[in-house]
Backbone as CSV, one residue per row, in Angstrom:
resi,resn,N_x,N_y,N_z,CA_x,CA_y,CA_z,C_x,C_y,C_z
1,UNK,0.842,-1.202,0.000,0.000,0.000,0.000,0.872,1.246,0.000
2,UNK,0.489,2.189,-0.716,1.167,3.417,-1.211,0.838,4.192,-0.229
3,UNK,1.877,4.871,0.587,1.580,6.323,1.398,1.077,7.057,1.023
4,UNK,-0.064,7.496,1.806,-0.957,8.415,1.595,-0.286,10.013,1.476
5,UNK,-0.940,10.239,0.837,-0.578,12.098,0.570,-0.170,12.533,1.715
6,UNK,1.143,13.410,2.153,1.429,14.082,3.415,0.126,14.904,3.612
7,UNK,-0.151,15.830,3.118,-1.542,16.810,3.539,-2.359,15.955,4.000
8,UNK,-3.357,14.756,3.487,-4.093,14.080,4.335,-3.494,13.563,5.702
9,UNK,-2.552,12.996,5.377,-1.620,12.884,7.026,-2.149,14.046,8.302
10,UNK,-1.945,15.220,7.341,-1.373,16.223,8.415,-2.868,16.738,8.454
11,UNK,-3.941,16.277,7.737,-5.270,16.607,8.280,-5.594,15.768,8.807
12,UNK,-5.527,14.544,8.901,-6.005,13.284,9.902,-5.719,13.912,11.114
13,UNK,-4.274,14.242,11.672,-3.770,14.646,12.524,-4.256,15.609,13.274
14,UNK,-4.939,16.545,12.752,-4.992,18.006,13.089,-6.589,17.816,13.535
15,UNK,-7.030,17.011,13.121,-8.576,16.676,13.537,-8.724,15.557,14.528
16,UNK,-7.460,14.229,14.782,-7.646,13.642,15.687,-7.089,14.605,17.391
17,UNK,-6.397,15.301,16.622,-5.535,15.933,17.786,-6.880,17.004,18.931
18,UNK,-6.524,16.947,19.836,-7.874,17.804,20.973,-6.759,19.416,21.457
19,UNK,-5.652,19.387,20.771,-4.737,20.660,21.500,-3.752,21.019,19.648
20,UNK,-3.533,22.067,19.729,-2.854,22.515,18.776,-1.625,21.677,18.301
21,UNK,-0.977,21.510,17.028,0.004,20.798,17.026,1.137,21.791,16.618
22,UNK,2.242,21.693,16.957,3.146,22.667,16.582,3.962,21.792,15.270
23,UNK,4.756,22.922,14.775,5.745,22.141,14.029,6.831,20.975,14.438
24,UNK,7.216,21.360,15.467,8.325,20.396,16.032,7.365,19.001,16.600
25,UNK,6.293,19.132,17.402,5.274,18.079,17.395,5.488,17.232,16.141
26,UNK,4.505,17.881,15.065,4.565,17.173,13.642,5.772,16.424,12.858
27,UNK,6.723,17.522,12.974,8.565,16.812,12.690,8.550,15.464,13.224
28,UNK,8.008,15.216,15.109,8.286,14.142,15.503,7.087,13.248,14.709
29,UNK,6.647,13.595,15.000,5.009,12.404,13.635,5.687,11.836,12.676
30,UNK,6.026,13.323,11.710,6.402,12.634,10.511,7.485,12.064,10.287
31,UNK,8.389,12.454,11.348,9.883,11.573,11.030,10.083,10.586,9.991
32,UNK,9.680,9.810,9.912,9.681,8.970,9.053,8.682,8.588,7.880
33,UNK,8.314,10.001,7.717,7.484,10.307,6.822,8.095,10.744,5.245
34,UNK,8.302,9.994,3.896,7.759,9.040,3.490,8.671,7.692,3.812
35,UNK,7.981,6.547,4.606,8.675,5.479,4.884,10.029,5.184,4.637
36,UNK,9.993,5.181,3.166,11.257,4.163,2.100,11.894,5.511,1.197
37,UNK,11.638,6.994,2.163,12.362,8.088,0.980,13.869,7.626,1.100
38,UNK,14.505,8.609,-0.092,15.861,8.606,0.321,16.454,9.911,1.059
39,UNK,17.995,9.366,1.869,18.464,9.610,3.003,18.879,10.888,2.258
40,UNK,18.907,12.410,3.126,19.477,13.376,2.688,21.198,13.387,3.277
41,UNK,21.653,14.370,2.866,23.108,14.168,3.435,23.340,14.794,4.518
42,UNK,22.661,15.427,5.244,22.648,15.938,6.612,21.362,15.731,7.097
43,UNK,21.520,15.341,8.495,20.540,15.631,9.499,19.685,16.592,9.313
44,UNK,20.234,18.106,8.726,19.896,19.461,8.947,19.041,19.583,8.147
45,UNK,19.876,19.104,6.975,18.759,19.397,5.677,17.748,18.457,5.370
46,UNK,17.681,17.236,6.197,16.784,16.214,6.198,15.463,16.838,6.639
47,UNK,15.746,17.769,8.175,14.885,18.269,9.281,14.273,19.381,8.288
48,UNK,14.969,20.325,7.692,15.082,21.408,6.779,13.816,21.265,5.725
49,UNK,14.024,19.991,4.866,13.232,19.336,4.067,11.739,19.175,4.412
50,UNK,11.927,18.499,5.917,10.533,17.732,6.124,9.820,19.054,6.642
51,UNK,10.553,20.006,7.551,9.553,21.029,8.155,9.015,21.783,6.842
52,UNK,9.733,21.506,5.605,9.012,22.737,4.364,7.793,22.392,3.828
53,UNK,7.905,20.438,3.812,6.770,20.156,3.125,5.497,20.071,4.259
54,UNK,6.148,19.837,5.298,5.151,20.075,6.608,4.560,21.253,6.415
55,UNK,5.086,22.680,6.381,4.318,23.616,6.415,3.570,23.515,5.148
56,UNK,4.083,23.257,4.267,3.263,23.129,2.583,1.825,22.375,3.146
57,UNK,1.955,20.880,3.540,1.061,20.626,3.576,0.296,21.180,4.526
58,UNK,0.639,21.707,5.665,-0.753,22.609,6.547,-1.381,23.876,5.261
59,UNK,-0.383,24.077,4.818,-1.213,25.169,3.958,-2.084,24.221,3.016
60,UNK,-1.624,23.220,2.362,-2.968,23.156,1.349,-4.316,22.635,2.184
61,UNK,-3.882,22.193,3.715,-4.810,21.756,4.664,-6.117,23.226,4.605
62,UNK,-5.454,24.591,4.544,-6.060,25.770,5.106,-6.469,25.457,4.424
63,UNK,-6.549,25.808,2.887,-6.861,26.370,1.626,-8.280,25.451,1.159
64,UNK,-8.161,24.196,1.814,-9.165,23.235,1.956,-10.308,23.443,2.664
65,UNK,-10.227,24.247,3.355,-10.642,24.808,4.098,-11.365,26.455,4.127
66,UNK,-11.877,27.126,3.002,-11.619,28.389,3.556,-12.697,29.318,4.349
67,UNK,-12.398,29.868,5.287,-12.890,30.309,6.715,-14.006,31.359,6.375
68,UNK,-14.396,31.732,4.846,-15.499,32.792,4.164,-16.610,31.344,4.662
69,UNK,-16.410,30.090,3.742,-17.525,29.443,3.795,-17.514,27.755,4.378
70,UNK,-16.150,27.393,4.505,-16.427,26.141,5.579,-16.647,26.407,6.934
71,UNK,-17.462,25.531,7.085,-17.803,25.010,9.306,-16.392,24.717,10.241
72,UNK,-15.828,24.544,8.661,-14.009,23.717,9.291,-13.406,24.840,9.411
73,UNK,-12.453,25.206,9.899,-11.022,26.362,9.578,-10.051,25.734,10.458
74,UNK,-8.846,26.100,9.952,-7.414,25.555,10.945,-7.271,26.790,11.274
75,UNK,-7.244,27.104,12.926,-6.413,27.856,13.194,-4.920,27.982,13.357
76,UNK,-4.232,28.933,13.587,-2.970,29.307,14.310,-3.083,29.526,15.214
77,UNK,-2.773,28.798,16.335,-2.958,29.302,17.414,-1.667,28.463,18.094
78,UNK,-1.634,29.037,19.662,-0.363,28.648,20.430,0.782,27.753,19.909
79,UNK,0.846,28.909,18.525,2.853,28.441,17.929,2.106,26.995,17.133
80,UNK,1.169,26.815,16.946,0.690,25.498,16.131,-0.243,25.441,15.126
81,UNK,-0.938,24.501,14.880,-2.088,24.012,14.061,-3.607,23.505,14.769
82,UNK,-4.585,24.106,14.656,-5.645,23.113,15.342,-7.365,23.080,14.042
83,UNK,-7.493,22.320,13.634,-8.780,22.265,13.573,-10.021,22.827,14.471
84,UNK,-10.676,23.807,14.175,-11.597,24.399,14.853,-13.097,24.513,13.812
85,UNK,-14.089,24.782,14.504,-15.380,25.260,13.483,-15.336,27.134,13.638
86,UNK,-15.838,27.200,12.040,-15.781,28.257,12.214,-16.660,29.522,12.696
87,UNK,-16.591,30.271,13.391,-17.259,31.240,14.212,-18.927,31.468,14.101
88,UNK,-18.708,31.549,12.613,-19.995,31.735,12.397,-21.325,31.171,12.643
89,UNK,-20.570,29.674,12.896,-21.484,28.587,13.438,-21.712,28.275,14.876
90,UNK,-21.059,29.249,15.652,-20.904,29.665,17.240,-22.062,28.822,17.940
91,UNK,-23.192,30.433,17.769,-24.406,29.632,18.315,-25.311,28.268,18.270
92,UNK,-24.583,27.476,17.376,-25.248,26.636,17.340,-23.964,25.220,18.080
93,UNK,-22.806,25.317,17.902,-21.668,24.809,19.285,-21.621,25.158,20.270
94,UNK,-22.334,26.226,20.564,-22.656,26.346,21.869,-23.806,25.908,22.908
95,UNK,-24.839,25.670,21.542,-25.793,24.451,22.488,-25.613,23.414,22.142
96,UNK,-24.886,22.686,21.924,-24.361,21.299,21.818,-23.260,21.306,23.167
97,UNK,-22.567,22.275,23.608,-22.484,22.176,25.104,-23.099,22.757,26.088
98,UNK,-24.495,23.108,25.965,-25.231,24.106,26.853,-25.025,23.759,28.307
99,UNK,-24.734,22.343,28.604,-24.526,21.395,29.352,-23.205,21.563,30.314
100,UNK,-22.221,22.298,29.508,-20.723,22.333,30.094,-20.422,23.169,30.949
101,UNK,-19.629,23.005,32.115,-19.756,23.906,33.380,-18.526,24.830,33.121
102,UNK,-18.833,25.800,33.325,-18.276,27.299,33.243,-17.735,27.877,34.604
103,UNK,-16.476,28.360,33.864,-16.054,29.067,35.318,-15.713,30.632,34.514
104,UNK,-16.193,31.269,35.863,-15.713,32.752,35.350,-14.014,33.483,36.159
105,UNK,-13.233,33.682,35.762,-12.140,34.138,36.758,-12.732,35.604,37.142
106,UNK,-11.749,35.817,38.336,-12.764,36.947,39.326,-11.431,37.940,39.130
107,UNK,-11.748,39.081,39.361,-11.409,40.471,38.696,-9.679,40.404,39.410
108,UNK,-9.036,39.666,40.363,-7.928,39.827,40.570,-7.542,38.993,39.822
109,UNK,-7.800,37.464,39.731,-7.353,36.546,38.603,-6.540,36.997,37.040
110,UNK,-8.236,37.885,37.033,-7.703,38.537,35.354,-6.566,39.355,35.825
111,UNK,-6.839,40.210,36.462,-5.152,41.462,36.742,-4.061,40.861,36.985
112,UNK,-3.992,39.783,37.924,-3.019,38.839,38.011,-2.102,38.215,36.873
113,UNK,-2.819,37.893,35.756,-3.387,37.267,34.756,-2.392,37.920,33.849
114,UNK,-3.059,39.183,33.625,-2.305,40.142,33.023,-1.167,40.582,32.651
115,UNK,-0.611,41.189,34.763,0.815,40.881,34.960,2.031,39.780,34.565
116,UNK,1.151,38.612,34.913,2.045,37.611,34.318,2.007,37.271,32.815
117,UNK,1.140,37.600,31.953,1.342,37.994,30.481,2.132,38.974,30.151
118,UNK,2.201,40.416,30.552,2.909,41.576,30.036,4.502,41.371,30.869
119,UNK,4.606,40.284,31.837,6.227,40.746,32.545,6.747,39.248,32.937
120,UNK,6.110,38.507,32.325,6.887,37.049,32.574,8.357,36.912,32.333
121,UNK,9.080,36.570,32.836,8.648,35.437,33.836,9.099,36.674,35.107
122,UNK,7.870,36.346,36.134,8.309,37.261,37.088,7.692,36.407,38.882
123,UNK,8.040,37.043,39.566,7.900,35.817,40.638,6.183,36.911,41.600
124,UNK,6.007,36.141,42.255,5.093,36.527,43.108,5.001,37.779,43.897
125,UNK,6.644,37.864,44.472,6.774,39.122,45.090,6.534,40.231,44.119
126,UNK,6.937,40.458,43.047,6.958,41.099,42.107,5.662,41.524,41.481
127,UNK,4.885,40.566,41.155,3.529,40.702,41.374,2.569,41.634,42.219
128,UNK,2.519,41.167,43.308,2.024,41.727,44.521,2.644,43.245,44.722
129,UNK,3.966,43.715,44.054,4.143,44.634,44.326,3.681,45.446,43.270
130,UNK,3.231,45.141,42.291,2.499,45.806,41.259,1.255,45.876,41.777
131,UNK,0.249,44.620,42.052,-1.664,44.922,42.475,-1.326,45.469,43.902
132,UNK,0.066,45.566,44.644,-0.260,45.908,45.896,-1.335,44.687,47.434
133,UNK,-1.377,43.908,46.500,-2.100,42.714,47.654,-1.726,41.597,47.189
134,UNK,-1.530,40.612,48.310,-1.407,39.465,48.026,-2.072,38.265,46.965
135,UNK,-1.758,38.081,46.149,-1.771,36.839,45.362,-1.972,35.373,45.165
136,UNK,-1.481,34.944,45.957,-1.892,33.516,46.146,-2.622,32.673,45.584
137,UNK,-4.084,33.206,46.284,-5.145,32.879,45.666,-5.332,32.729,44.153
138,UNK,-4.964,34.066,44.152,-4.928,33.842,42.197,-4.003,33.332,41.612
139,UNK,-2.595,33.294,41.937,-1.911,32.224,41.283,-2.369,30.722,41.385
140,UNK,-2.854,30.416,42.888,-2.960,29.072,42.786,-4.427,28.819,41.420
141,UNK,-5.374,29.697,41.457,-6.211,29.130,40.603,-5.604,29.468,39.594
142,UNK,-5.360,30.267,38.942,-4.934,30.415,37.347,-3.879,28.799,37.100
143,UNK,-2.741,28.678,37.883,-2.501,27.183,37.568,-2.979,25.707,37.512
144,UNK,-4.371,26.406,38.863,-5.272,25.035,38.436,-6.315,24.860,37.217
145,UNK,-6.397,25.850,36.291,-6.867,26.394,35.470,-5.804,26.102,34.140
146,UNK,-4.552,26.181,34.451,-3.760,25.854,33.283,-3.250,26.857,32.721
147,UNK,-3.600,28.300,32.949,-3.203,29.724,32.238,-1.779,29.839,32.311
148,UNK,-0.943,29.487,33.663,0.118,30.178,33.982,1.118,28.328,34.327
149,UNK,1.928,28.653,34.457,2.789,27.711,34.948,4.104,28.125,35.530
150,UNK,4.843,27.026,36.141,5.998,27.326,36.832,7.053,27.298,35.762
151,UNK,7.921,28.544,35.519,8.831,28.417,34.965,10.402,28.432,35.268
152,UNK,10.739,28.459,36.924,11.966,28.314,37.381,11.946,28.874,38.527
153,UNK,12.993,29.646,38.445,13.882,30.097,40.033,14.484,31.162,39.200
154,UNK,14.347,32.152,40.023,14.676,34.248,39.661,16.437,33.214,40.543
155,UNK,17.260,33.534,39.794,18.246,33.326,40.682,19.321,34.830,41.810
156,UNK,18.256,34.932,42.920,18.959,36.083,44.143,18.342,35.302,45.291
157,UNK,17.912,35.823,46.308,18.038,35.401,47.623,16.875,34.533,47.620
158,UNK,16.865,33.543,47.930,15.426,32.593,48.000,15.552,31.844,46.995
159,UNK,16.075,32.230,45.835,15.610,31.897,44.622,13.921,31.115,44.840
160,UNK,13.627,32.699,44.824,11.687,32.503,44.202,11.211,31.365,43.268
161,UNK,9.920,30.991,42.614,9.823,30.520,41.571,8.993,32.114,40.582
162,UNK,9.249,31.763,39.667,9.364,32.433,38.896,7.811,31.990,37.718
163,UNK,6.762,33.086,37.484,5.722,32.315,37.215,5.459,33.004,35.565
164,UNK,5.259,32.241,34.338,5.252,32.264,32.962,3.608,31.838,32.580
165,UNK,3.246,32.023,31.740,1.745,32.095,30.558,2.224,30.455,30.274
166,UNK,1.085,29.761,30.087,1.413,28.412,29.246,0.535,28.667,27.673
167,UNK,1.152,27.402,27.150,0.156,27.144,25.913,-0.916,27.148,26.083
168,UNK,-1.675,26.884,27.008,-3.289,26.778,27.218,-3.560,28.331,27.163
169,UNK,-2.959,29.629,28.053,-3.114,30.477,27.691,-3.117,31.038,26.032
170,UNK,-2.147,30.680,25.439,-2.307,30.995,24.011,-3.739,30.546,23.338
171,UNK,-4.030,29.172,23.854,-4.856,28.777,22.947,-6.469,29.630,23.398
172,UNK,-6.736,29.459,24.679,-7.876,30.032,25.358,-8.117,31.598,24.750
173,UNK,-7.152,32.264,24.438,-7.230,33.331,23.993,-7.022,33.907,22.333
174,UNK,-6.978,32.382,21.721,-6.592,32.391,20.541,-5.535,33.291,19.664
175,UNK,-4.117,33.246,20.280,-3.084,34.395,20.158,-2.100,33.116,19.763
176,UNK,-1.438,33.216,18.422,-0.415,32.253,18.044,0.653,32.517,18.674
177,UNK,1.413,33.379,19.378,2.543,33.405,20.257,2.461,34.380,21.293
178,UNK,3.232,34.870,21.632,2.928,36.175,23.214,3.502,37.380,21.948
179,UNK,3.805,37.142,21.120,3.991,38.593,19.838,3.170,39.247,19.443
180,UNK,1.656,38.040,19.953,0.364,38.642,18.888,-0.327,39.750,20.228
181,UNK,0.011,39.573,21.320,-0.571,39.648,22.389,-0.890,41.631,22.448
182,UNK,-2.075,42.270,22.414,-2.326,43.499,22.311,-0.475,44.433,23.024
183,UNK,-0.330,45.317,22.239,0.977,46.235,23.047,-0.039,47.373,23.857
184,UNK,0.753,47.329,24.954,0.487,48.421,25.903,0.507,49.721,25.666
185,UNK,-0.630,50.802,25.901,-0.241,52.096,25.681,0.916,52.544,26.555
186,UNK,1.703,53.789,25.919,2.524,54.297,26.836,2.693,54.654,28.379
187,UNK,1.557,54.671,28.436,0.618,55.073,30.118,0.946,54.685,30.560
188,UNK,1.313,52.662,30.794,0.852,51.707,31.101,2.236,51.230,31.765
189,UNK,1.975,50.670,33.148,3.068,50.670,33.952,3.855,49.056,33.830
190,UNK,3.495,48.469,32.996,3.741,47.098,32.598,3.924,47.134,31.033
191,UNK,5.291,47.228,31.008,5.967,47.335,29.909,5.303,45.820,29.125
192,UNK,5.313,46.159,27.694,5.160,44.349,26.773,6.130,43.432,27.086
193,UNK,5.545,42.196,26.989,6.714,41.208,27.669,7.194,41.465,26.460
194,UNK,8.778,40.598,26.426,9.606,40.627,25.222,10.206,39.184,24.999
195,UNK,9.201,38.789,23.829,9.453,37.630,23.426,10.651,37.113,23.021
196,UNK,11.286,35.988,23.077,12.089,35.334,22.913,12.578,34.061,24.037
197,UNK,14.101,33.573,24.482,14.566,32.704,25.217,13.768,33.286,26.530
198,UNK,13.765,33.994,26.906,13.608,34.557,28.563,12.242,33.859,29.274
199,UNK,11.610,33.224,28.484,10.790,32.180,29.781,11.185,30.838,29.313
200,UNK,11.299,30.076,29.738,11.956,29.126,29.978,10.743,28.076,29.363
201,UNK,11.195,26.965,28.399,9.853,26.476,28.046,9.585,25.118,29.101
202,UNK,8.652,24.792,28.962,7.961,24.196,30.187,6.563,22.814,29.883
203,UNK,6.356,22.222,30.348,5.634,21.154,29.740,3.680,21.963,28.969
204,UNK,3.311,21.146,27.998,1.992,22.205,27.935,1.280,21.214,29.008
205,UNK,0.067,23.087,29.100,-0.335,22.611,30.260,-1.461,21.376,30.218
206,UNK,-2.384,21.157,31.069,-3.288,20.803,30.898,-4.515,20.783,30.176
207,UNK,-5.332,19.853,28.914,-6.258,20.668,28.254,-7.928,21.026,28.935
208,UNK,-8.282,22.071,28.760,-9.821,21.978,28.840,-10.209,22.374,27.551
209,UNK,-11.700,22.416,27.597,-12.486,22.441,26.710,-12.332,23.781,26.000
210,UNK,-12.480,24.452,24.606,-12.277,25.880,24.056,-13.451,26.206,24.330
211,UNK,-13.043,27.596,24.681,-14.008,28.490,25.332,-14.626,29.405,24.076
212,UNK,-15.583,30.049,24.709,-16.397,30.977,23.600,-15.142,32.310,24.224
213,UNK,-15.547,32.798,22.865,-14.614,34.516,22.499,-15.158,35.250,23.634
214,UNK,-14.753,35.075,25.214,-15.106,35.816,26.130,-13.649,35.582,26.560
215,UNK,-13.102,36.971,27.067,-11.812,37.531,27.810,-11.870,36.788,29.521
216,UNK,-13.303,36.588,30.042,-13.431,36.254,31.518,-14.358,35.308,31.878
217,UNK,-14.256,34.248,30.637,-15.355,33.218,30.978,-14.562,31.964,29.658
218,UNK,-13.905,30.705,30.802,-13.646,29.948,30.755,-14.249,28.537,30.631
219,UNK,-14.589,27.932,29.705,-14.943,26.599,30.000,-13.896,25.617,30.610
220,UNK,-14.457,24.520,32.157,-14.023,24.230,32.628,-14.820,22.912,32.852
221,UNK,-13.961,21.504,33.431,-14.903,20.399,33.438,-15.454,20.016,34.977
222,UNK,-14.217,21.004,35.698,-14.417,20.816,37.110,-15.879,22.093,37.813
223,UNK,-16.029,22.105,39.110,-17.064,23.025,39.383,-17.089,24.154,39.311
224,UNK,-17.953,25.237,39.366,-17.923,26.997,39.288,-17.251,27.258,40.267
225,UNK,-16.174,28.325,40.292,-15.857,28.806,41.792,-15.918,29.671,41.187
């Protein structure tokens, strides 16, 4: 039996998958994607090769797709690929979970929230000295929630842990990296984080269910708090 077309591959994939797939994800999929090809002469350009036709085929995946008039669309979202329906068909995915329990985060959560989006990776104390009150609370839920995660140790006295945005944040908010993420007016006492090495990458988090296009209302499988 003849290998199937990479693009169907990489749409099988993208529709069995329940969380975004990134490129380096897919690299590991396809590794050995086509079975019996032949060997390139470097590693580099082997990797080089497969990530081009990888992205090729997510694109003819989109194009299969297009988001004026299919139910289907691939997004971009958190640095990846995901199969989603498209918007327009909202109200009617939304009573097909009318059923699903909702949590709303409460007005320090989001500010909390915030901080650790615009100044990651930054530790607790640091935090608190921005809202001026203690935290806790809201860190511990935003991680039981999946938004934020542990990304190390500030290395000075204590060495703190040090708290970073996860992929679940990207995806919940539908933002393909922390680049897409709104910039701050000048006003604004929380400079833009600045993407690159400086948070430390970290396992993804936990999945829940995608939420409707609300900034403060989360679908969740556990109870309302």
């Amino acid at each position: 039996m003849s290998s199937p077309d990479l693009a169907r591959v990489v749409e099988a994939l993208l529709f069995a998958s329940d969380e975004p797939l990134t490129l380096k994800r897919l690299r590991w999929i396809l590794e050995d994607y086509p079975p019996a090809g032949p060997e390139s002469s470097s590693n580099g350009e082997e990797a080089k090769r497969l990530d081009a036709e990888i992205e090729g085929a997510v694109a003819a995946v989109k194009a299969k797709y297009p988001q004026a008039e299919s139910p289907i669309v691939v997004l971009e979202v958190a640095e990846g690929w995901q199969l989603a329906t498209n918007p327009a068909y909202a109200p009617w995915v939304k009573k097909l979970y009318k059923d699903r329990v909702s949590f709303r985060l409460s007005q320090a959560a989001l500010e909390t929230l915030a901080i650790v989006a615009y100044r990651q990776p930054i530790t607790r104390a640091e935090i608190e000295e921005i809202r001026g009150v203690e935290v806790i609370a809201a860190l511990e839920t935003l991680i039981e929630r999946g938004l934020i995660r542990v990304a190390g140790r500030k290395e000075t006295v204590g060495r703190p842990l040090l708290y970073a945005t996860s992929p679940e944040f990207l995806r919940q908010f539908g933002l393909r990296s922390l680049a897409d993420m709104p910039v701050l007016s000048a006003s604004s006492d929380a400079p833009p984080v600045e993407t690159g090495a400086r948070v430390p990458e970290g396992d993804t988090a936990p999945e829940v269910p995608a939420a409707a296009p609300e900034v403060a209302t989360l679908p969740n499988p556990s109870a309302e708090t």
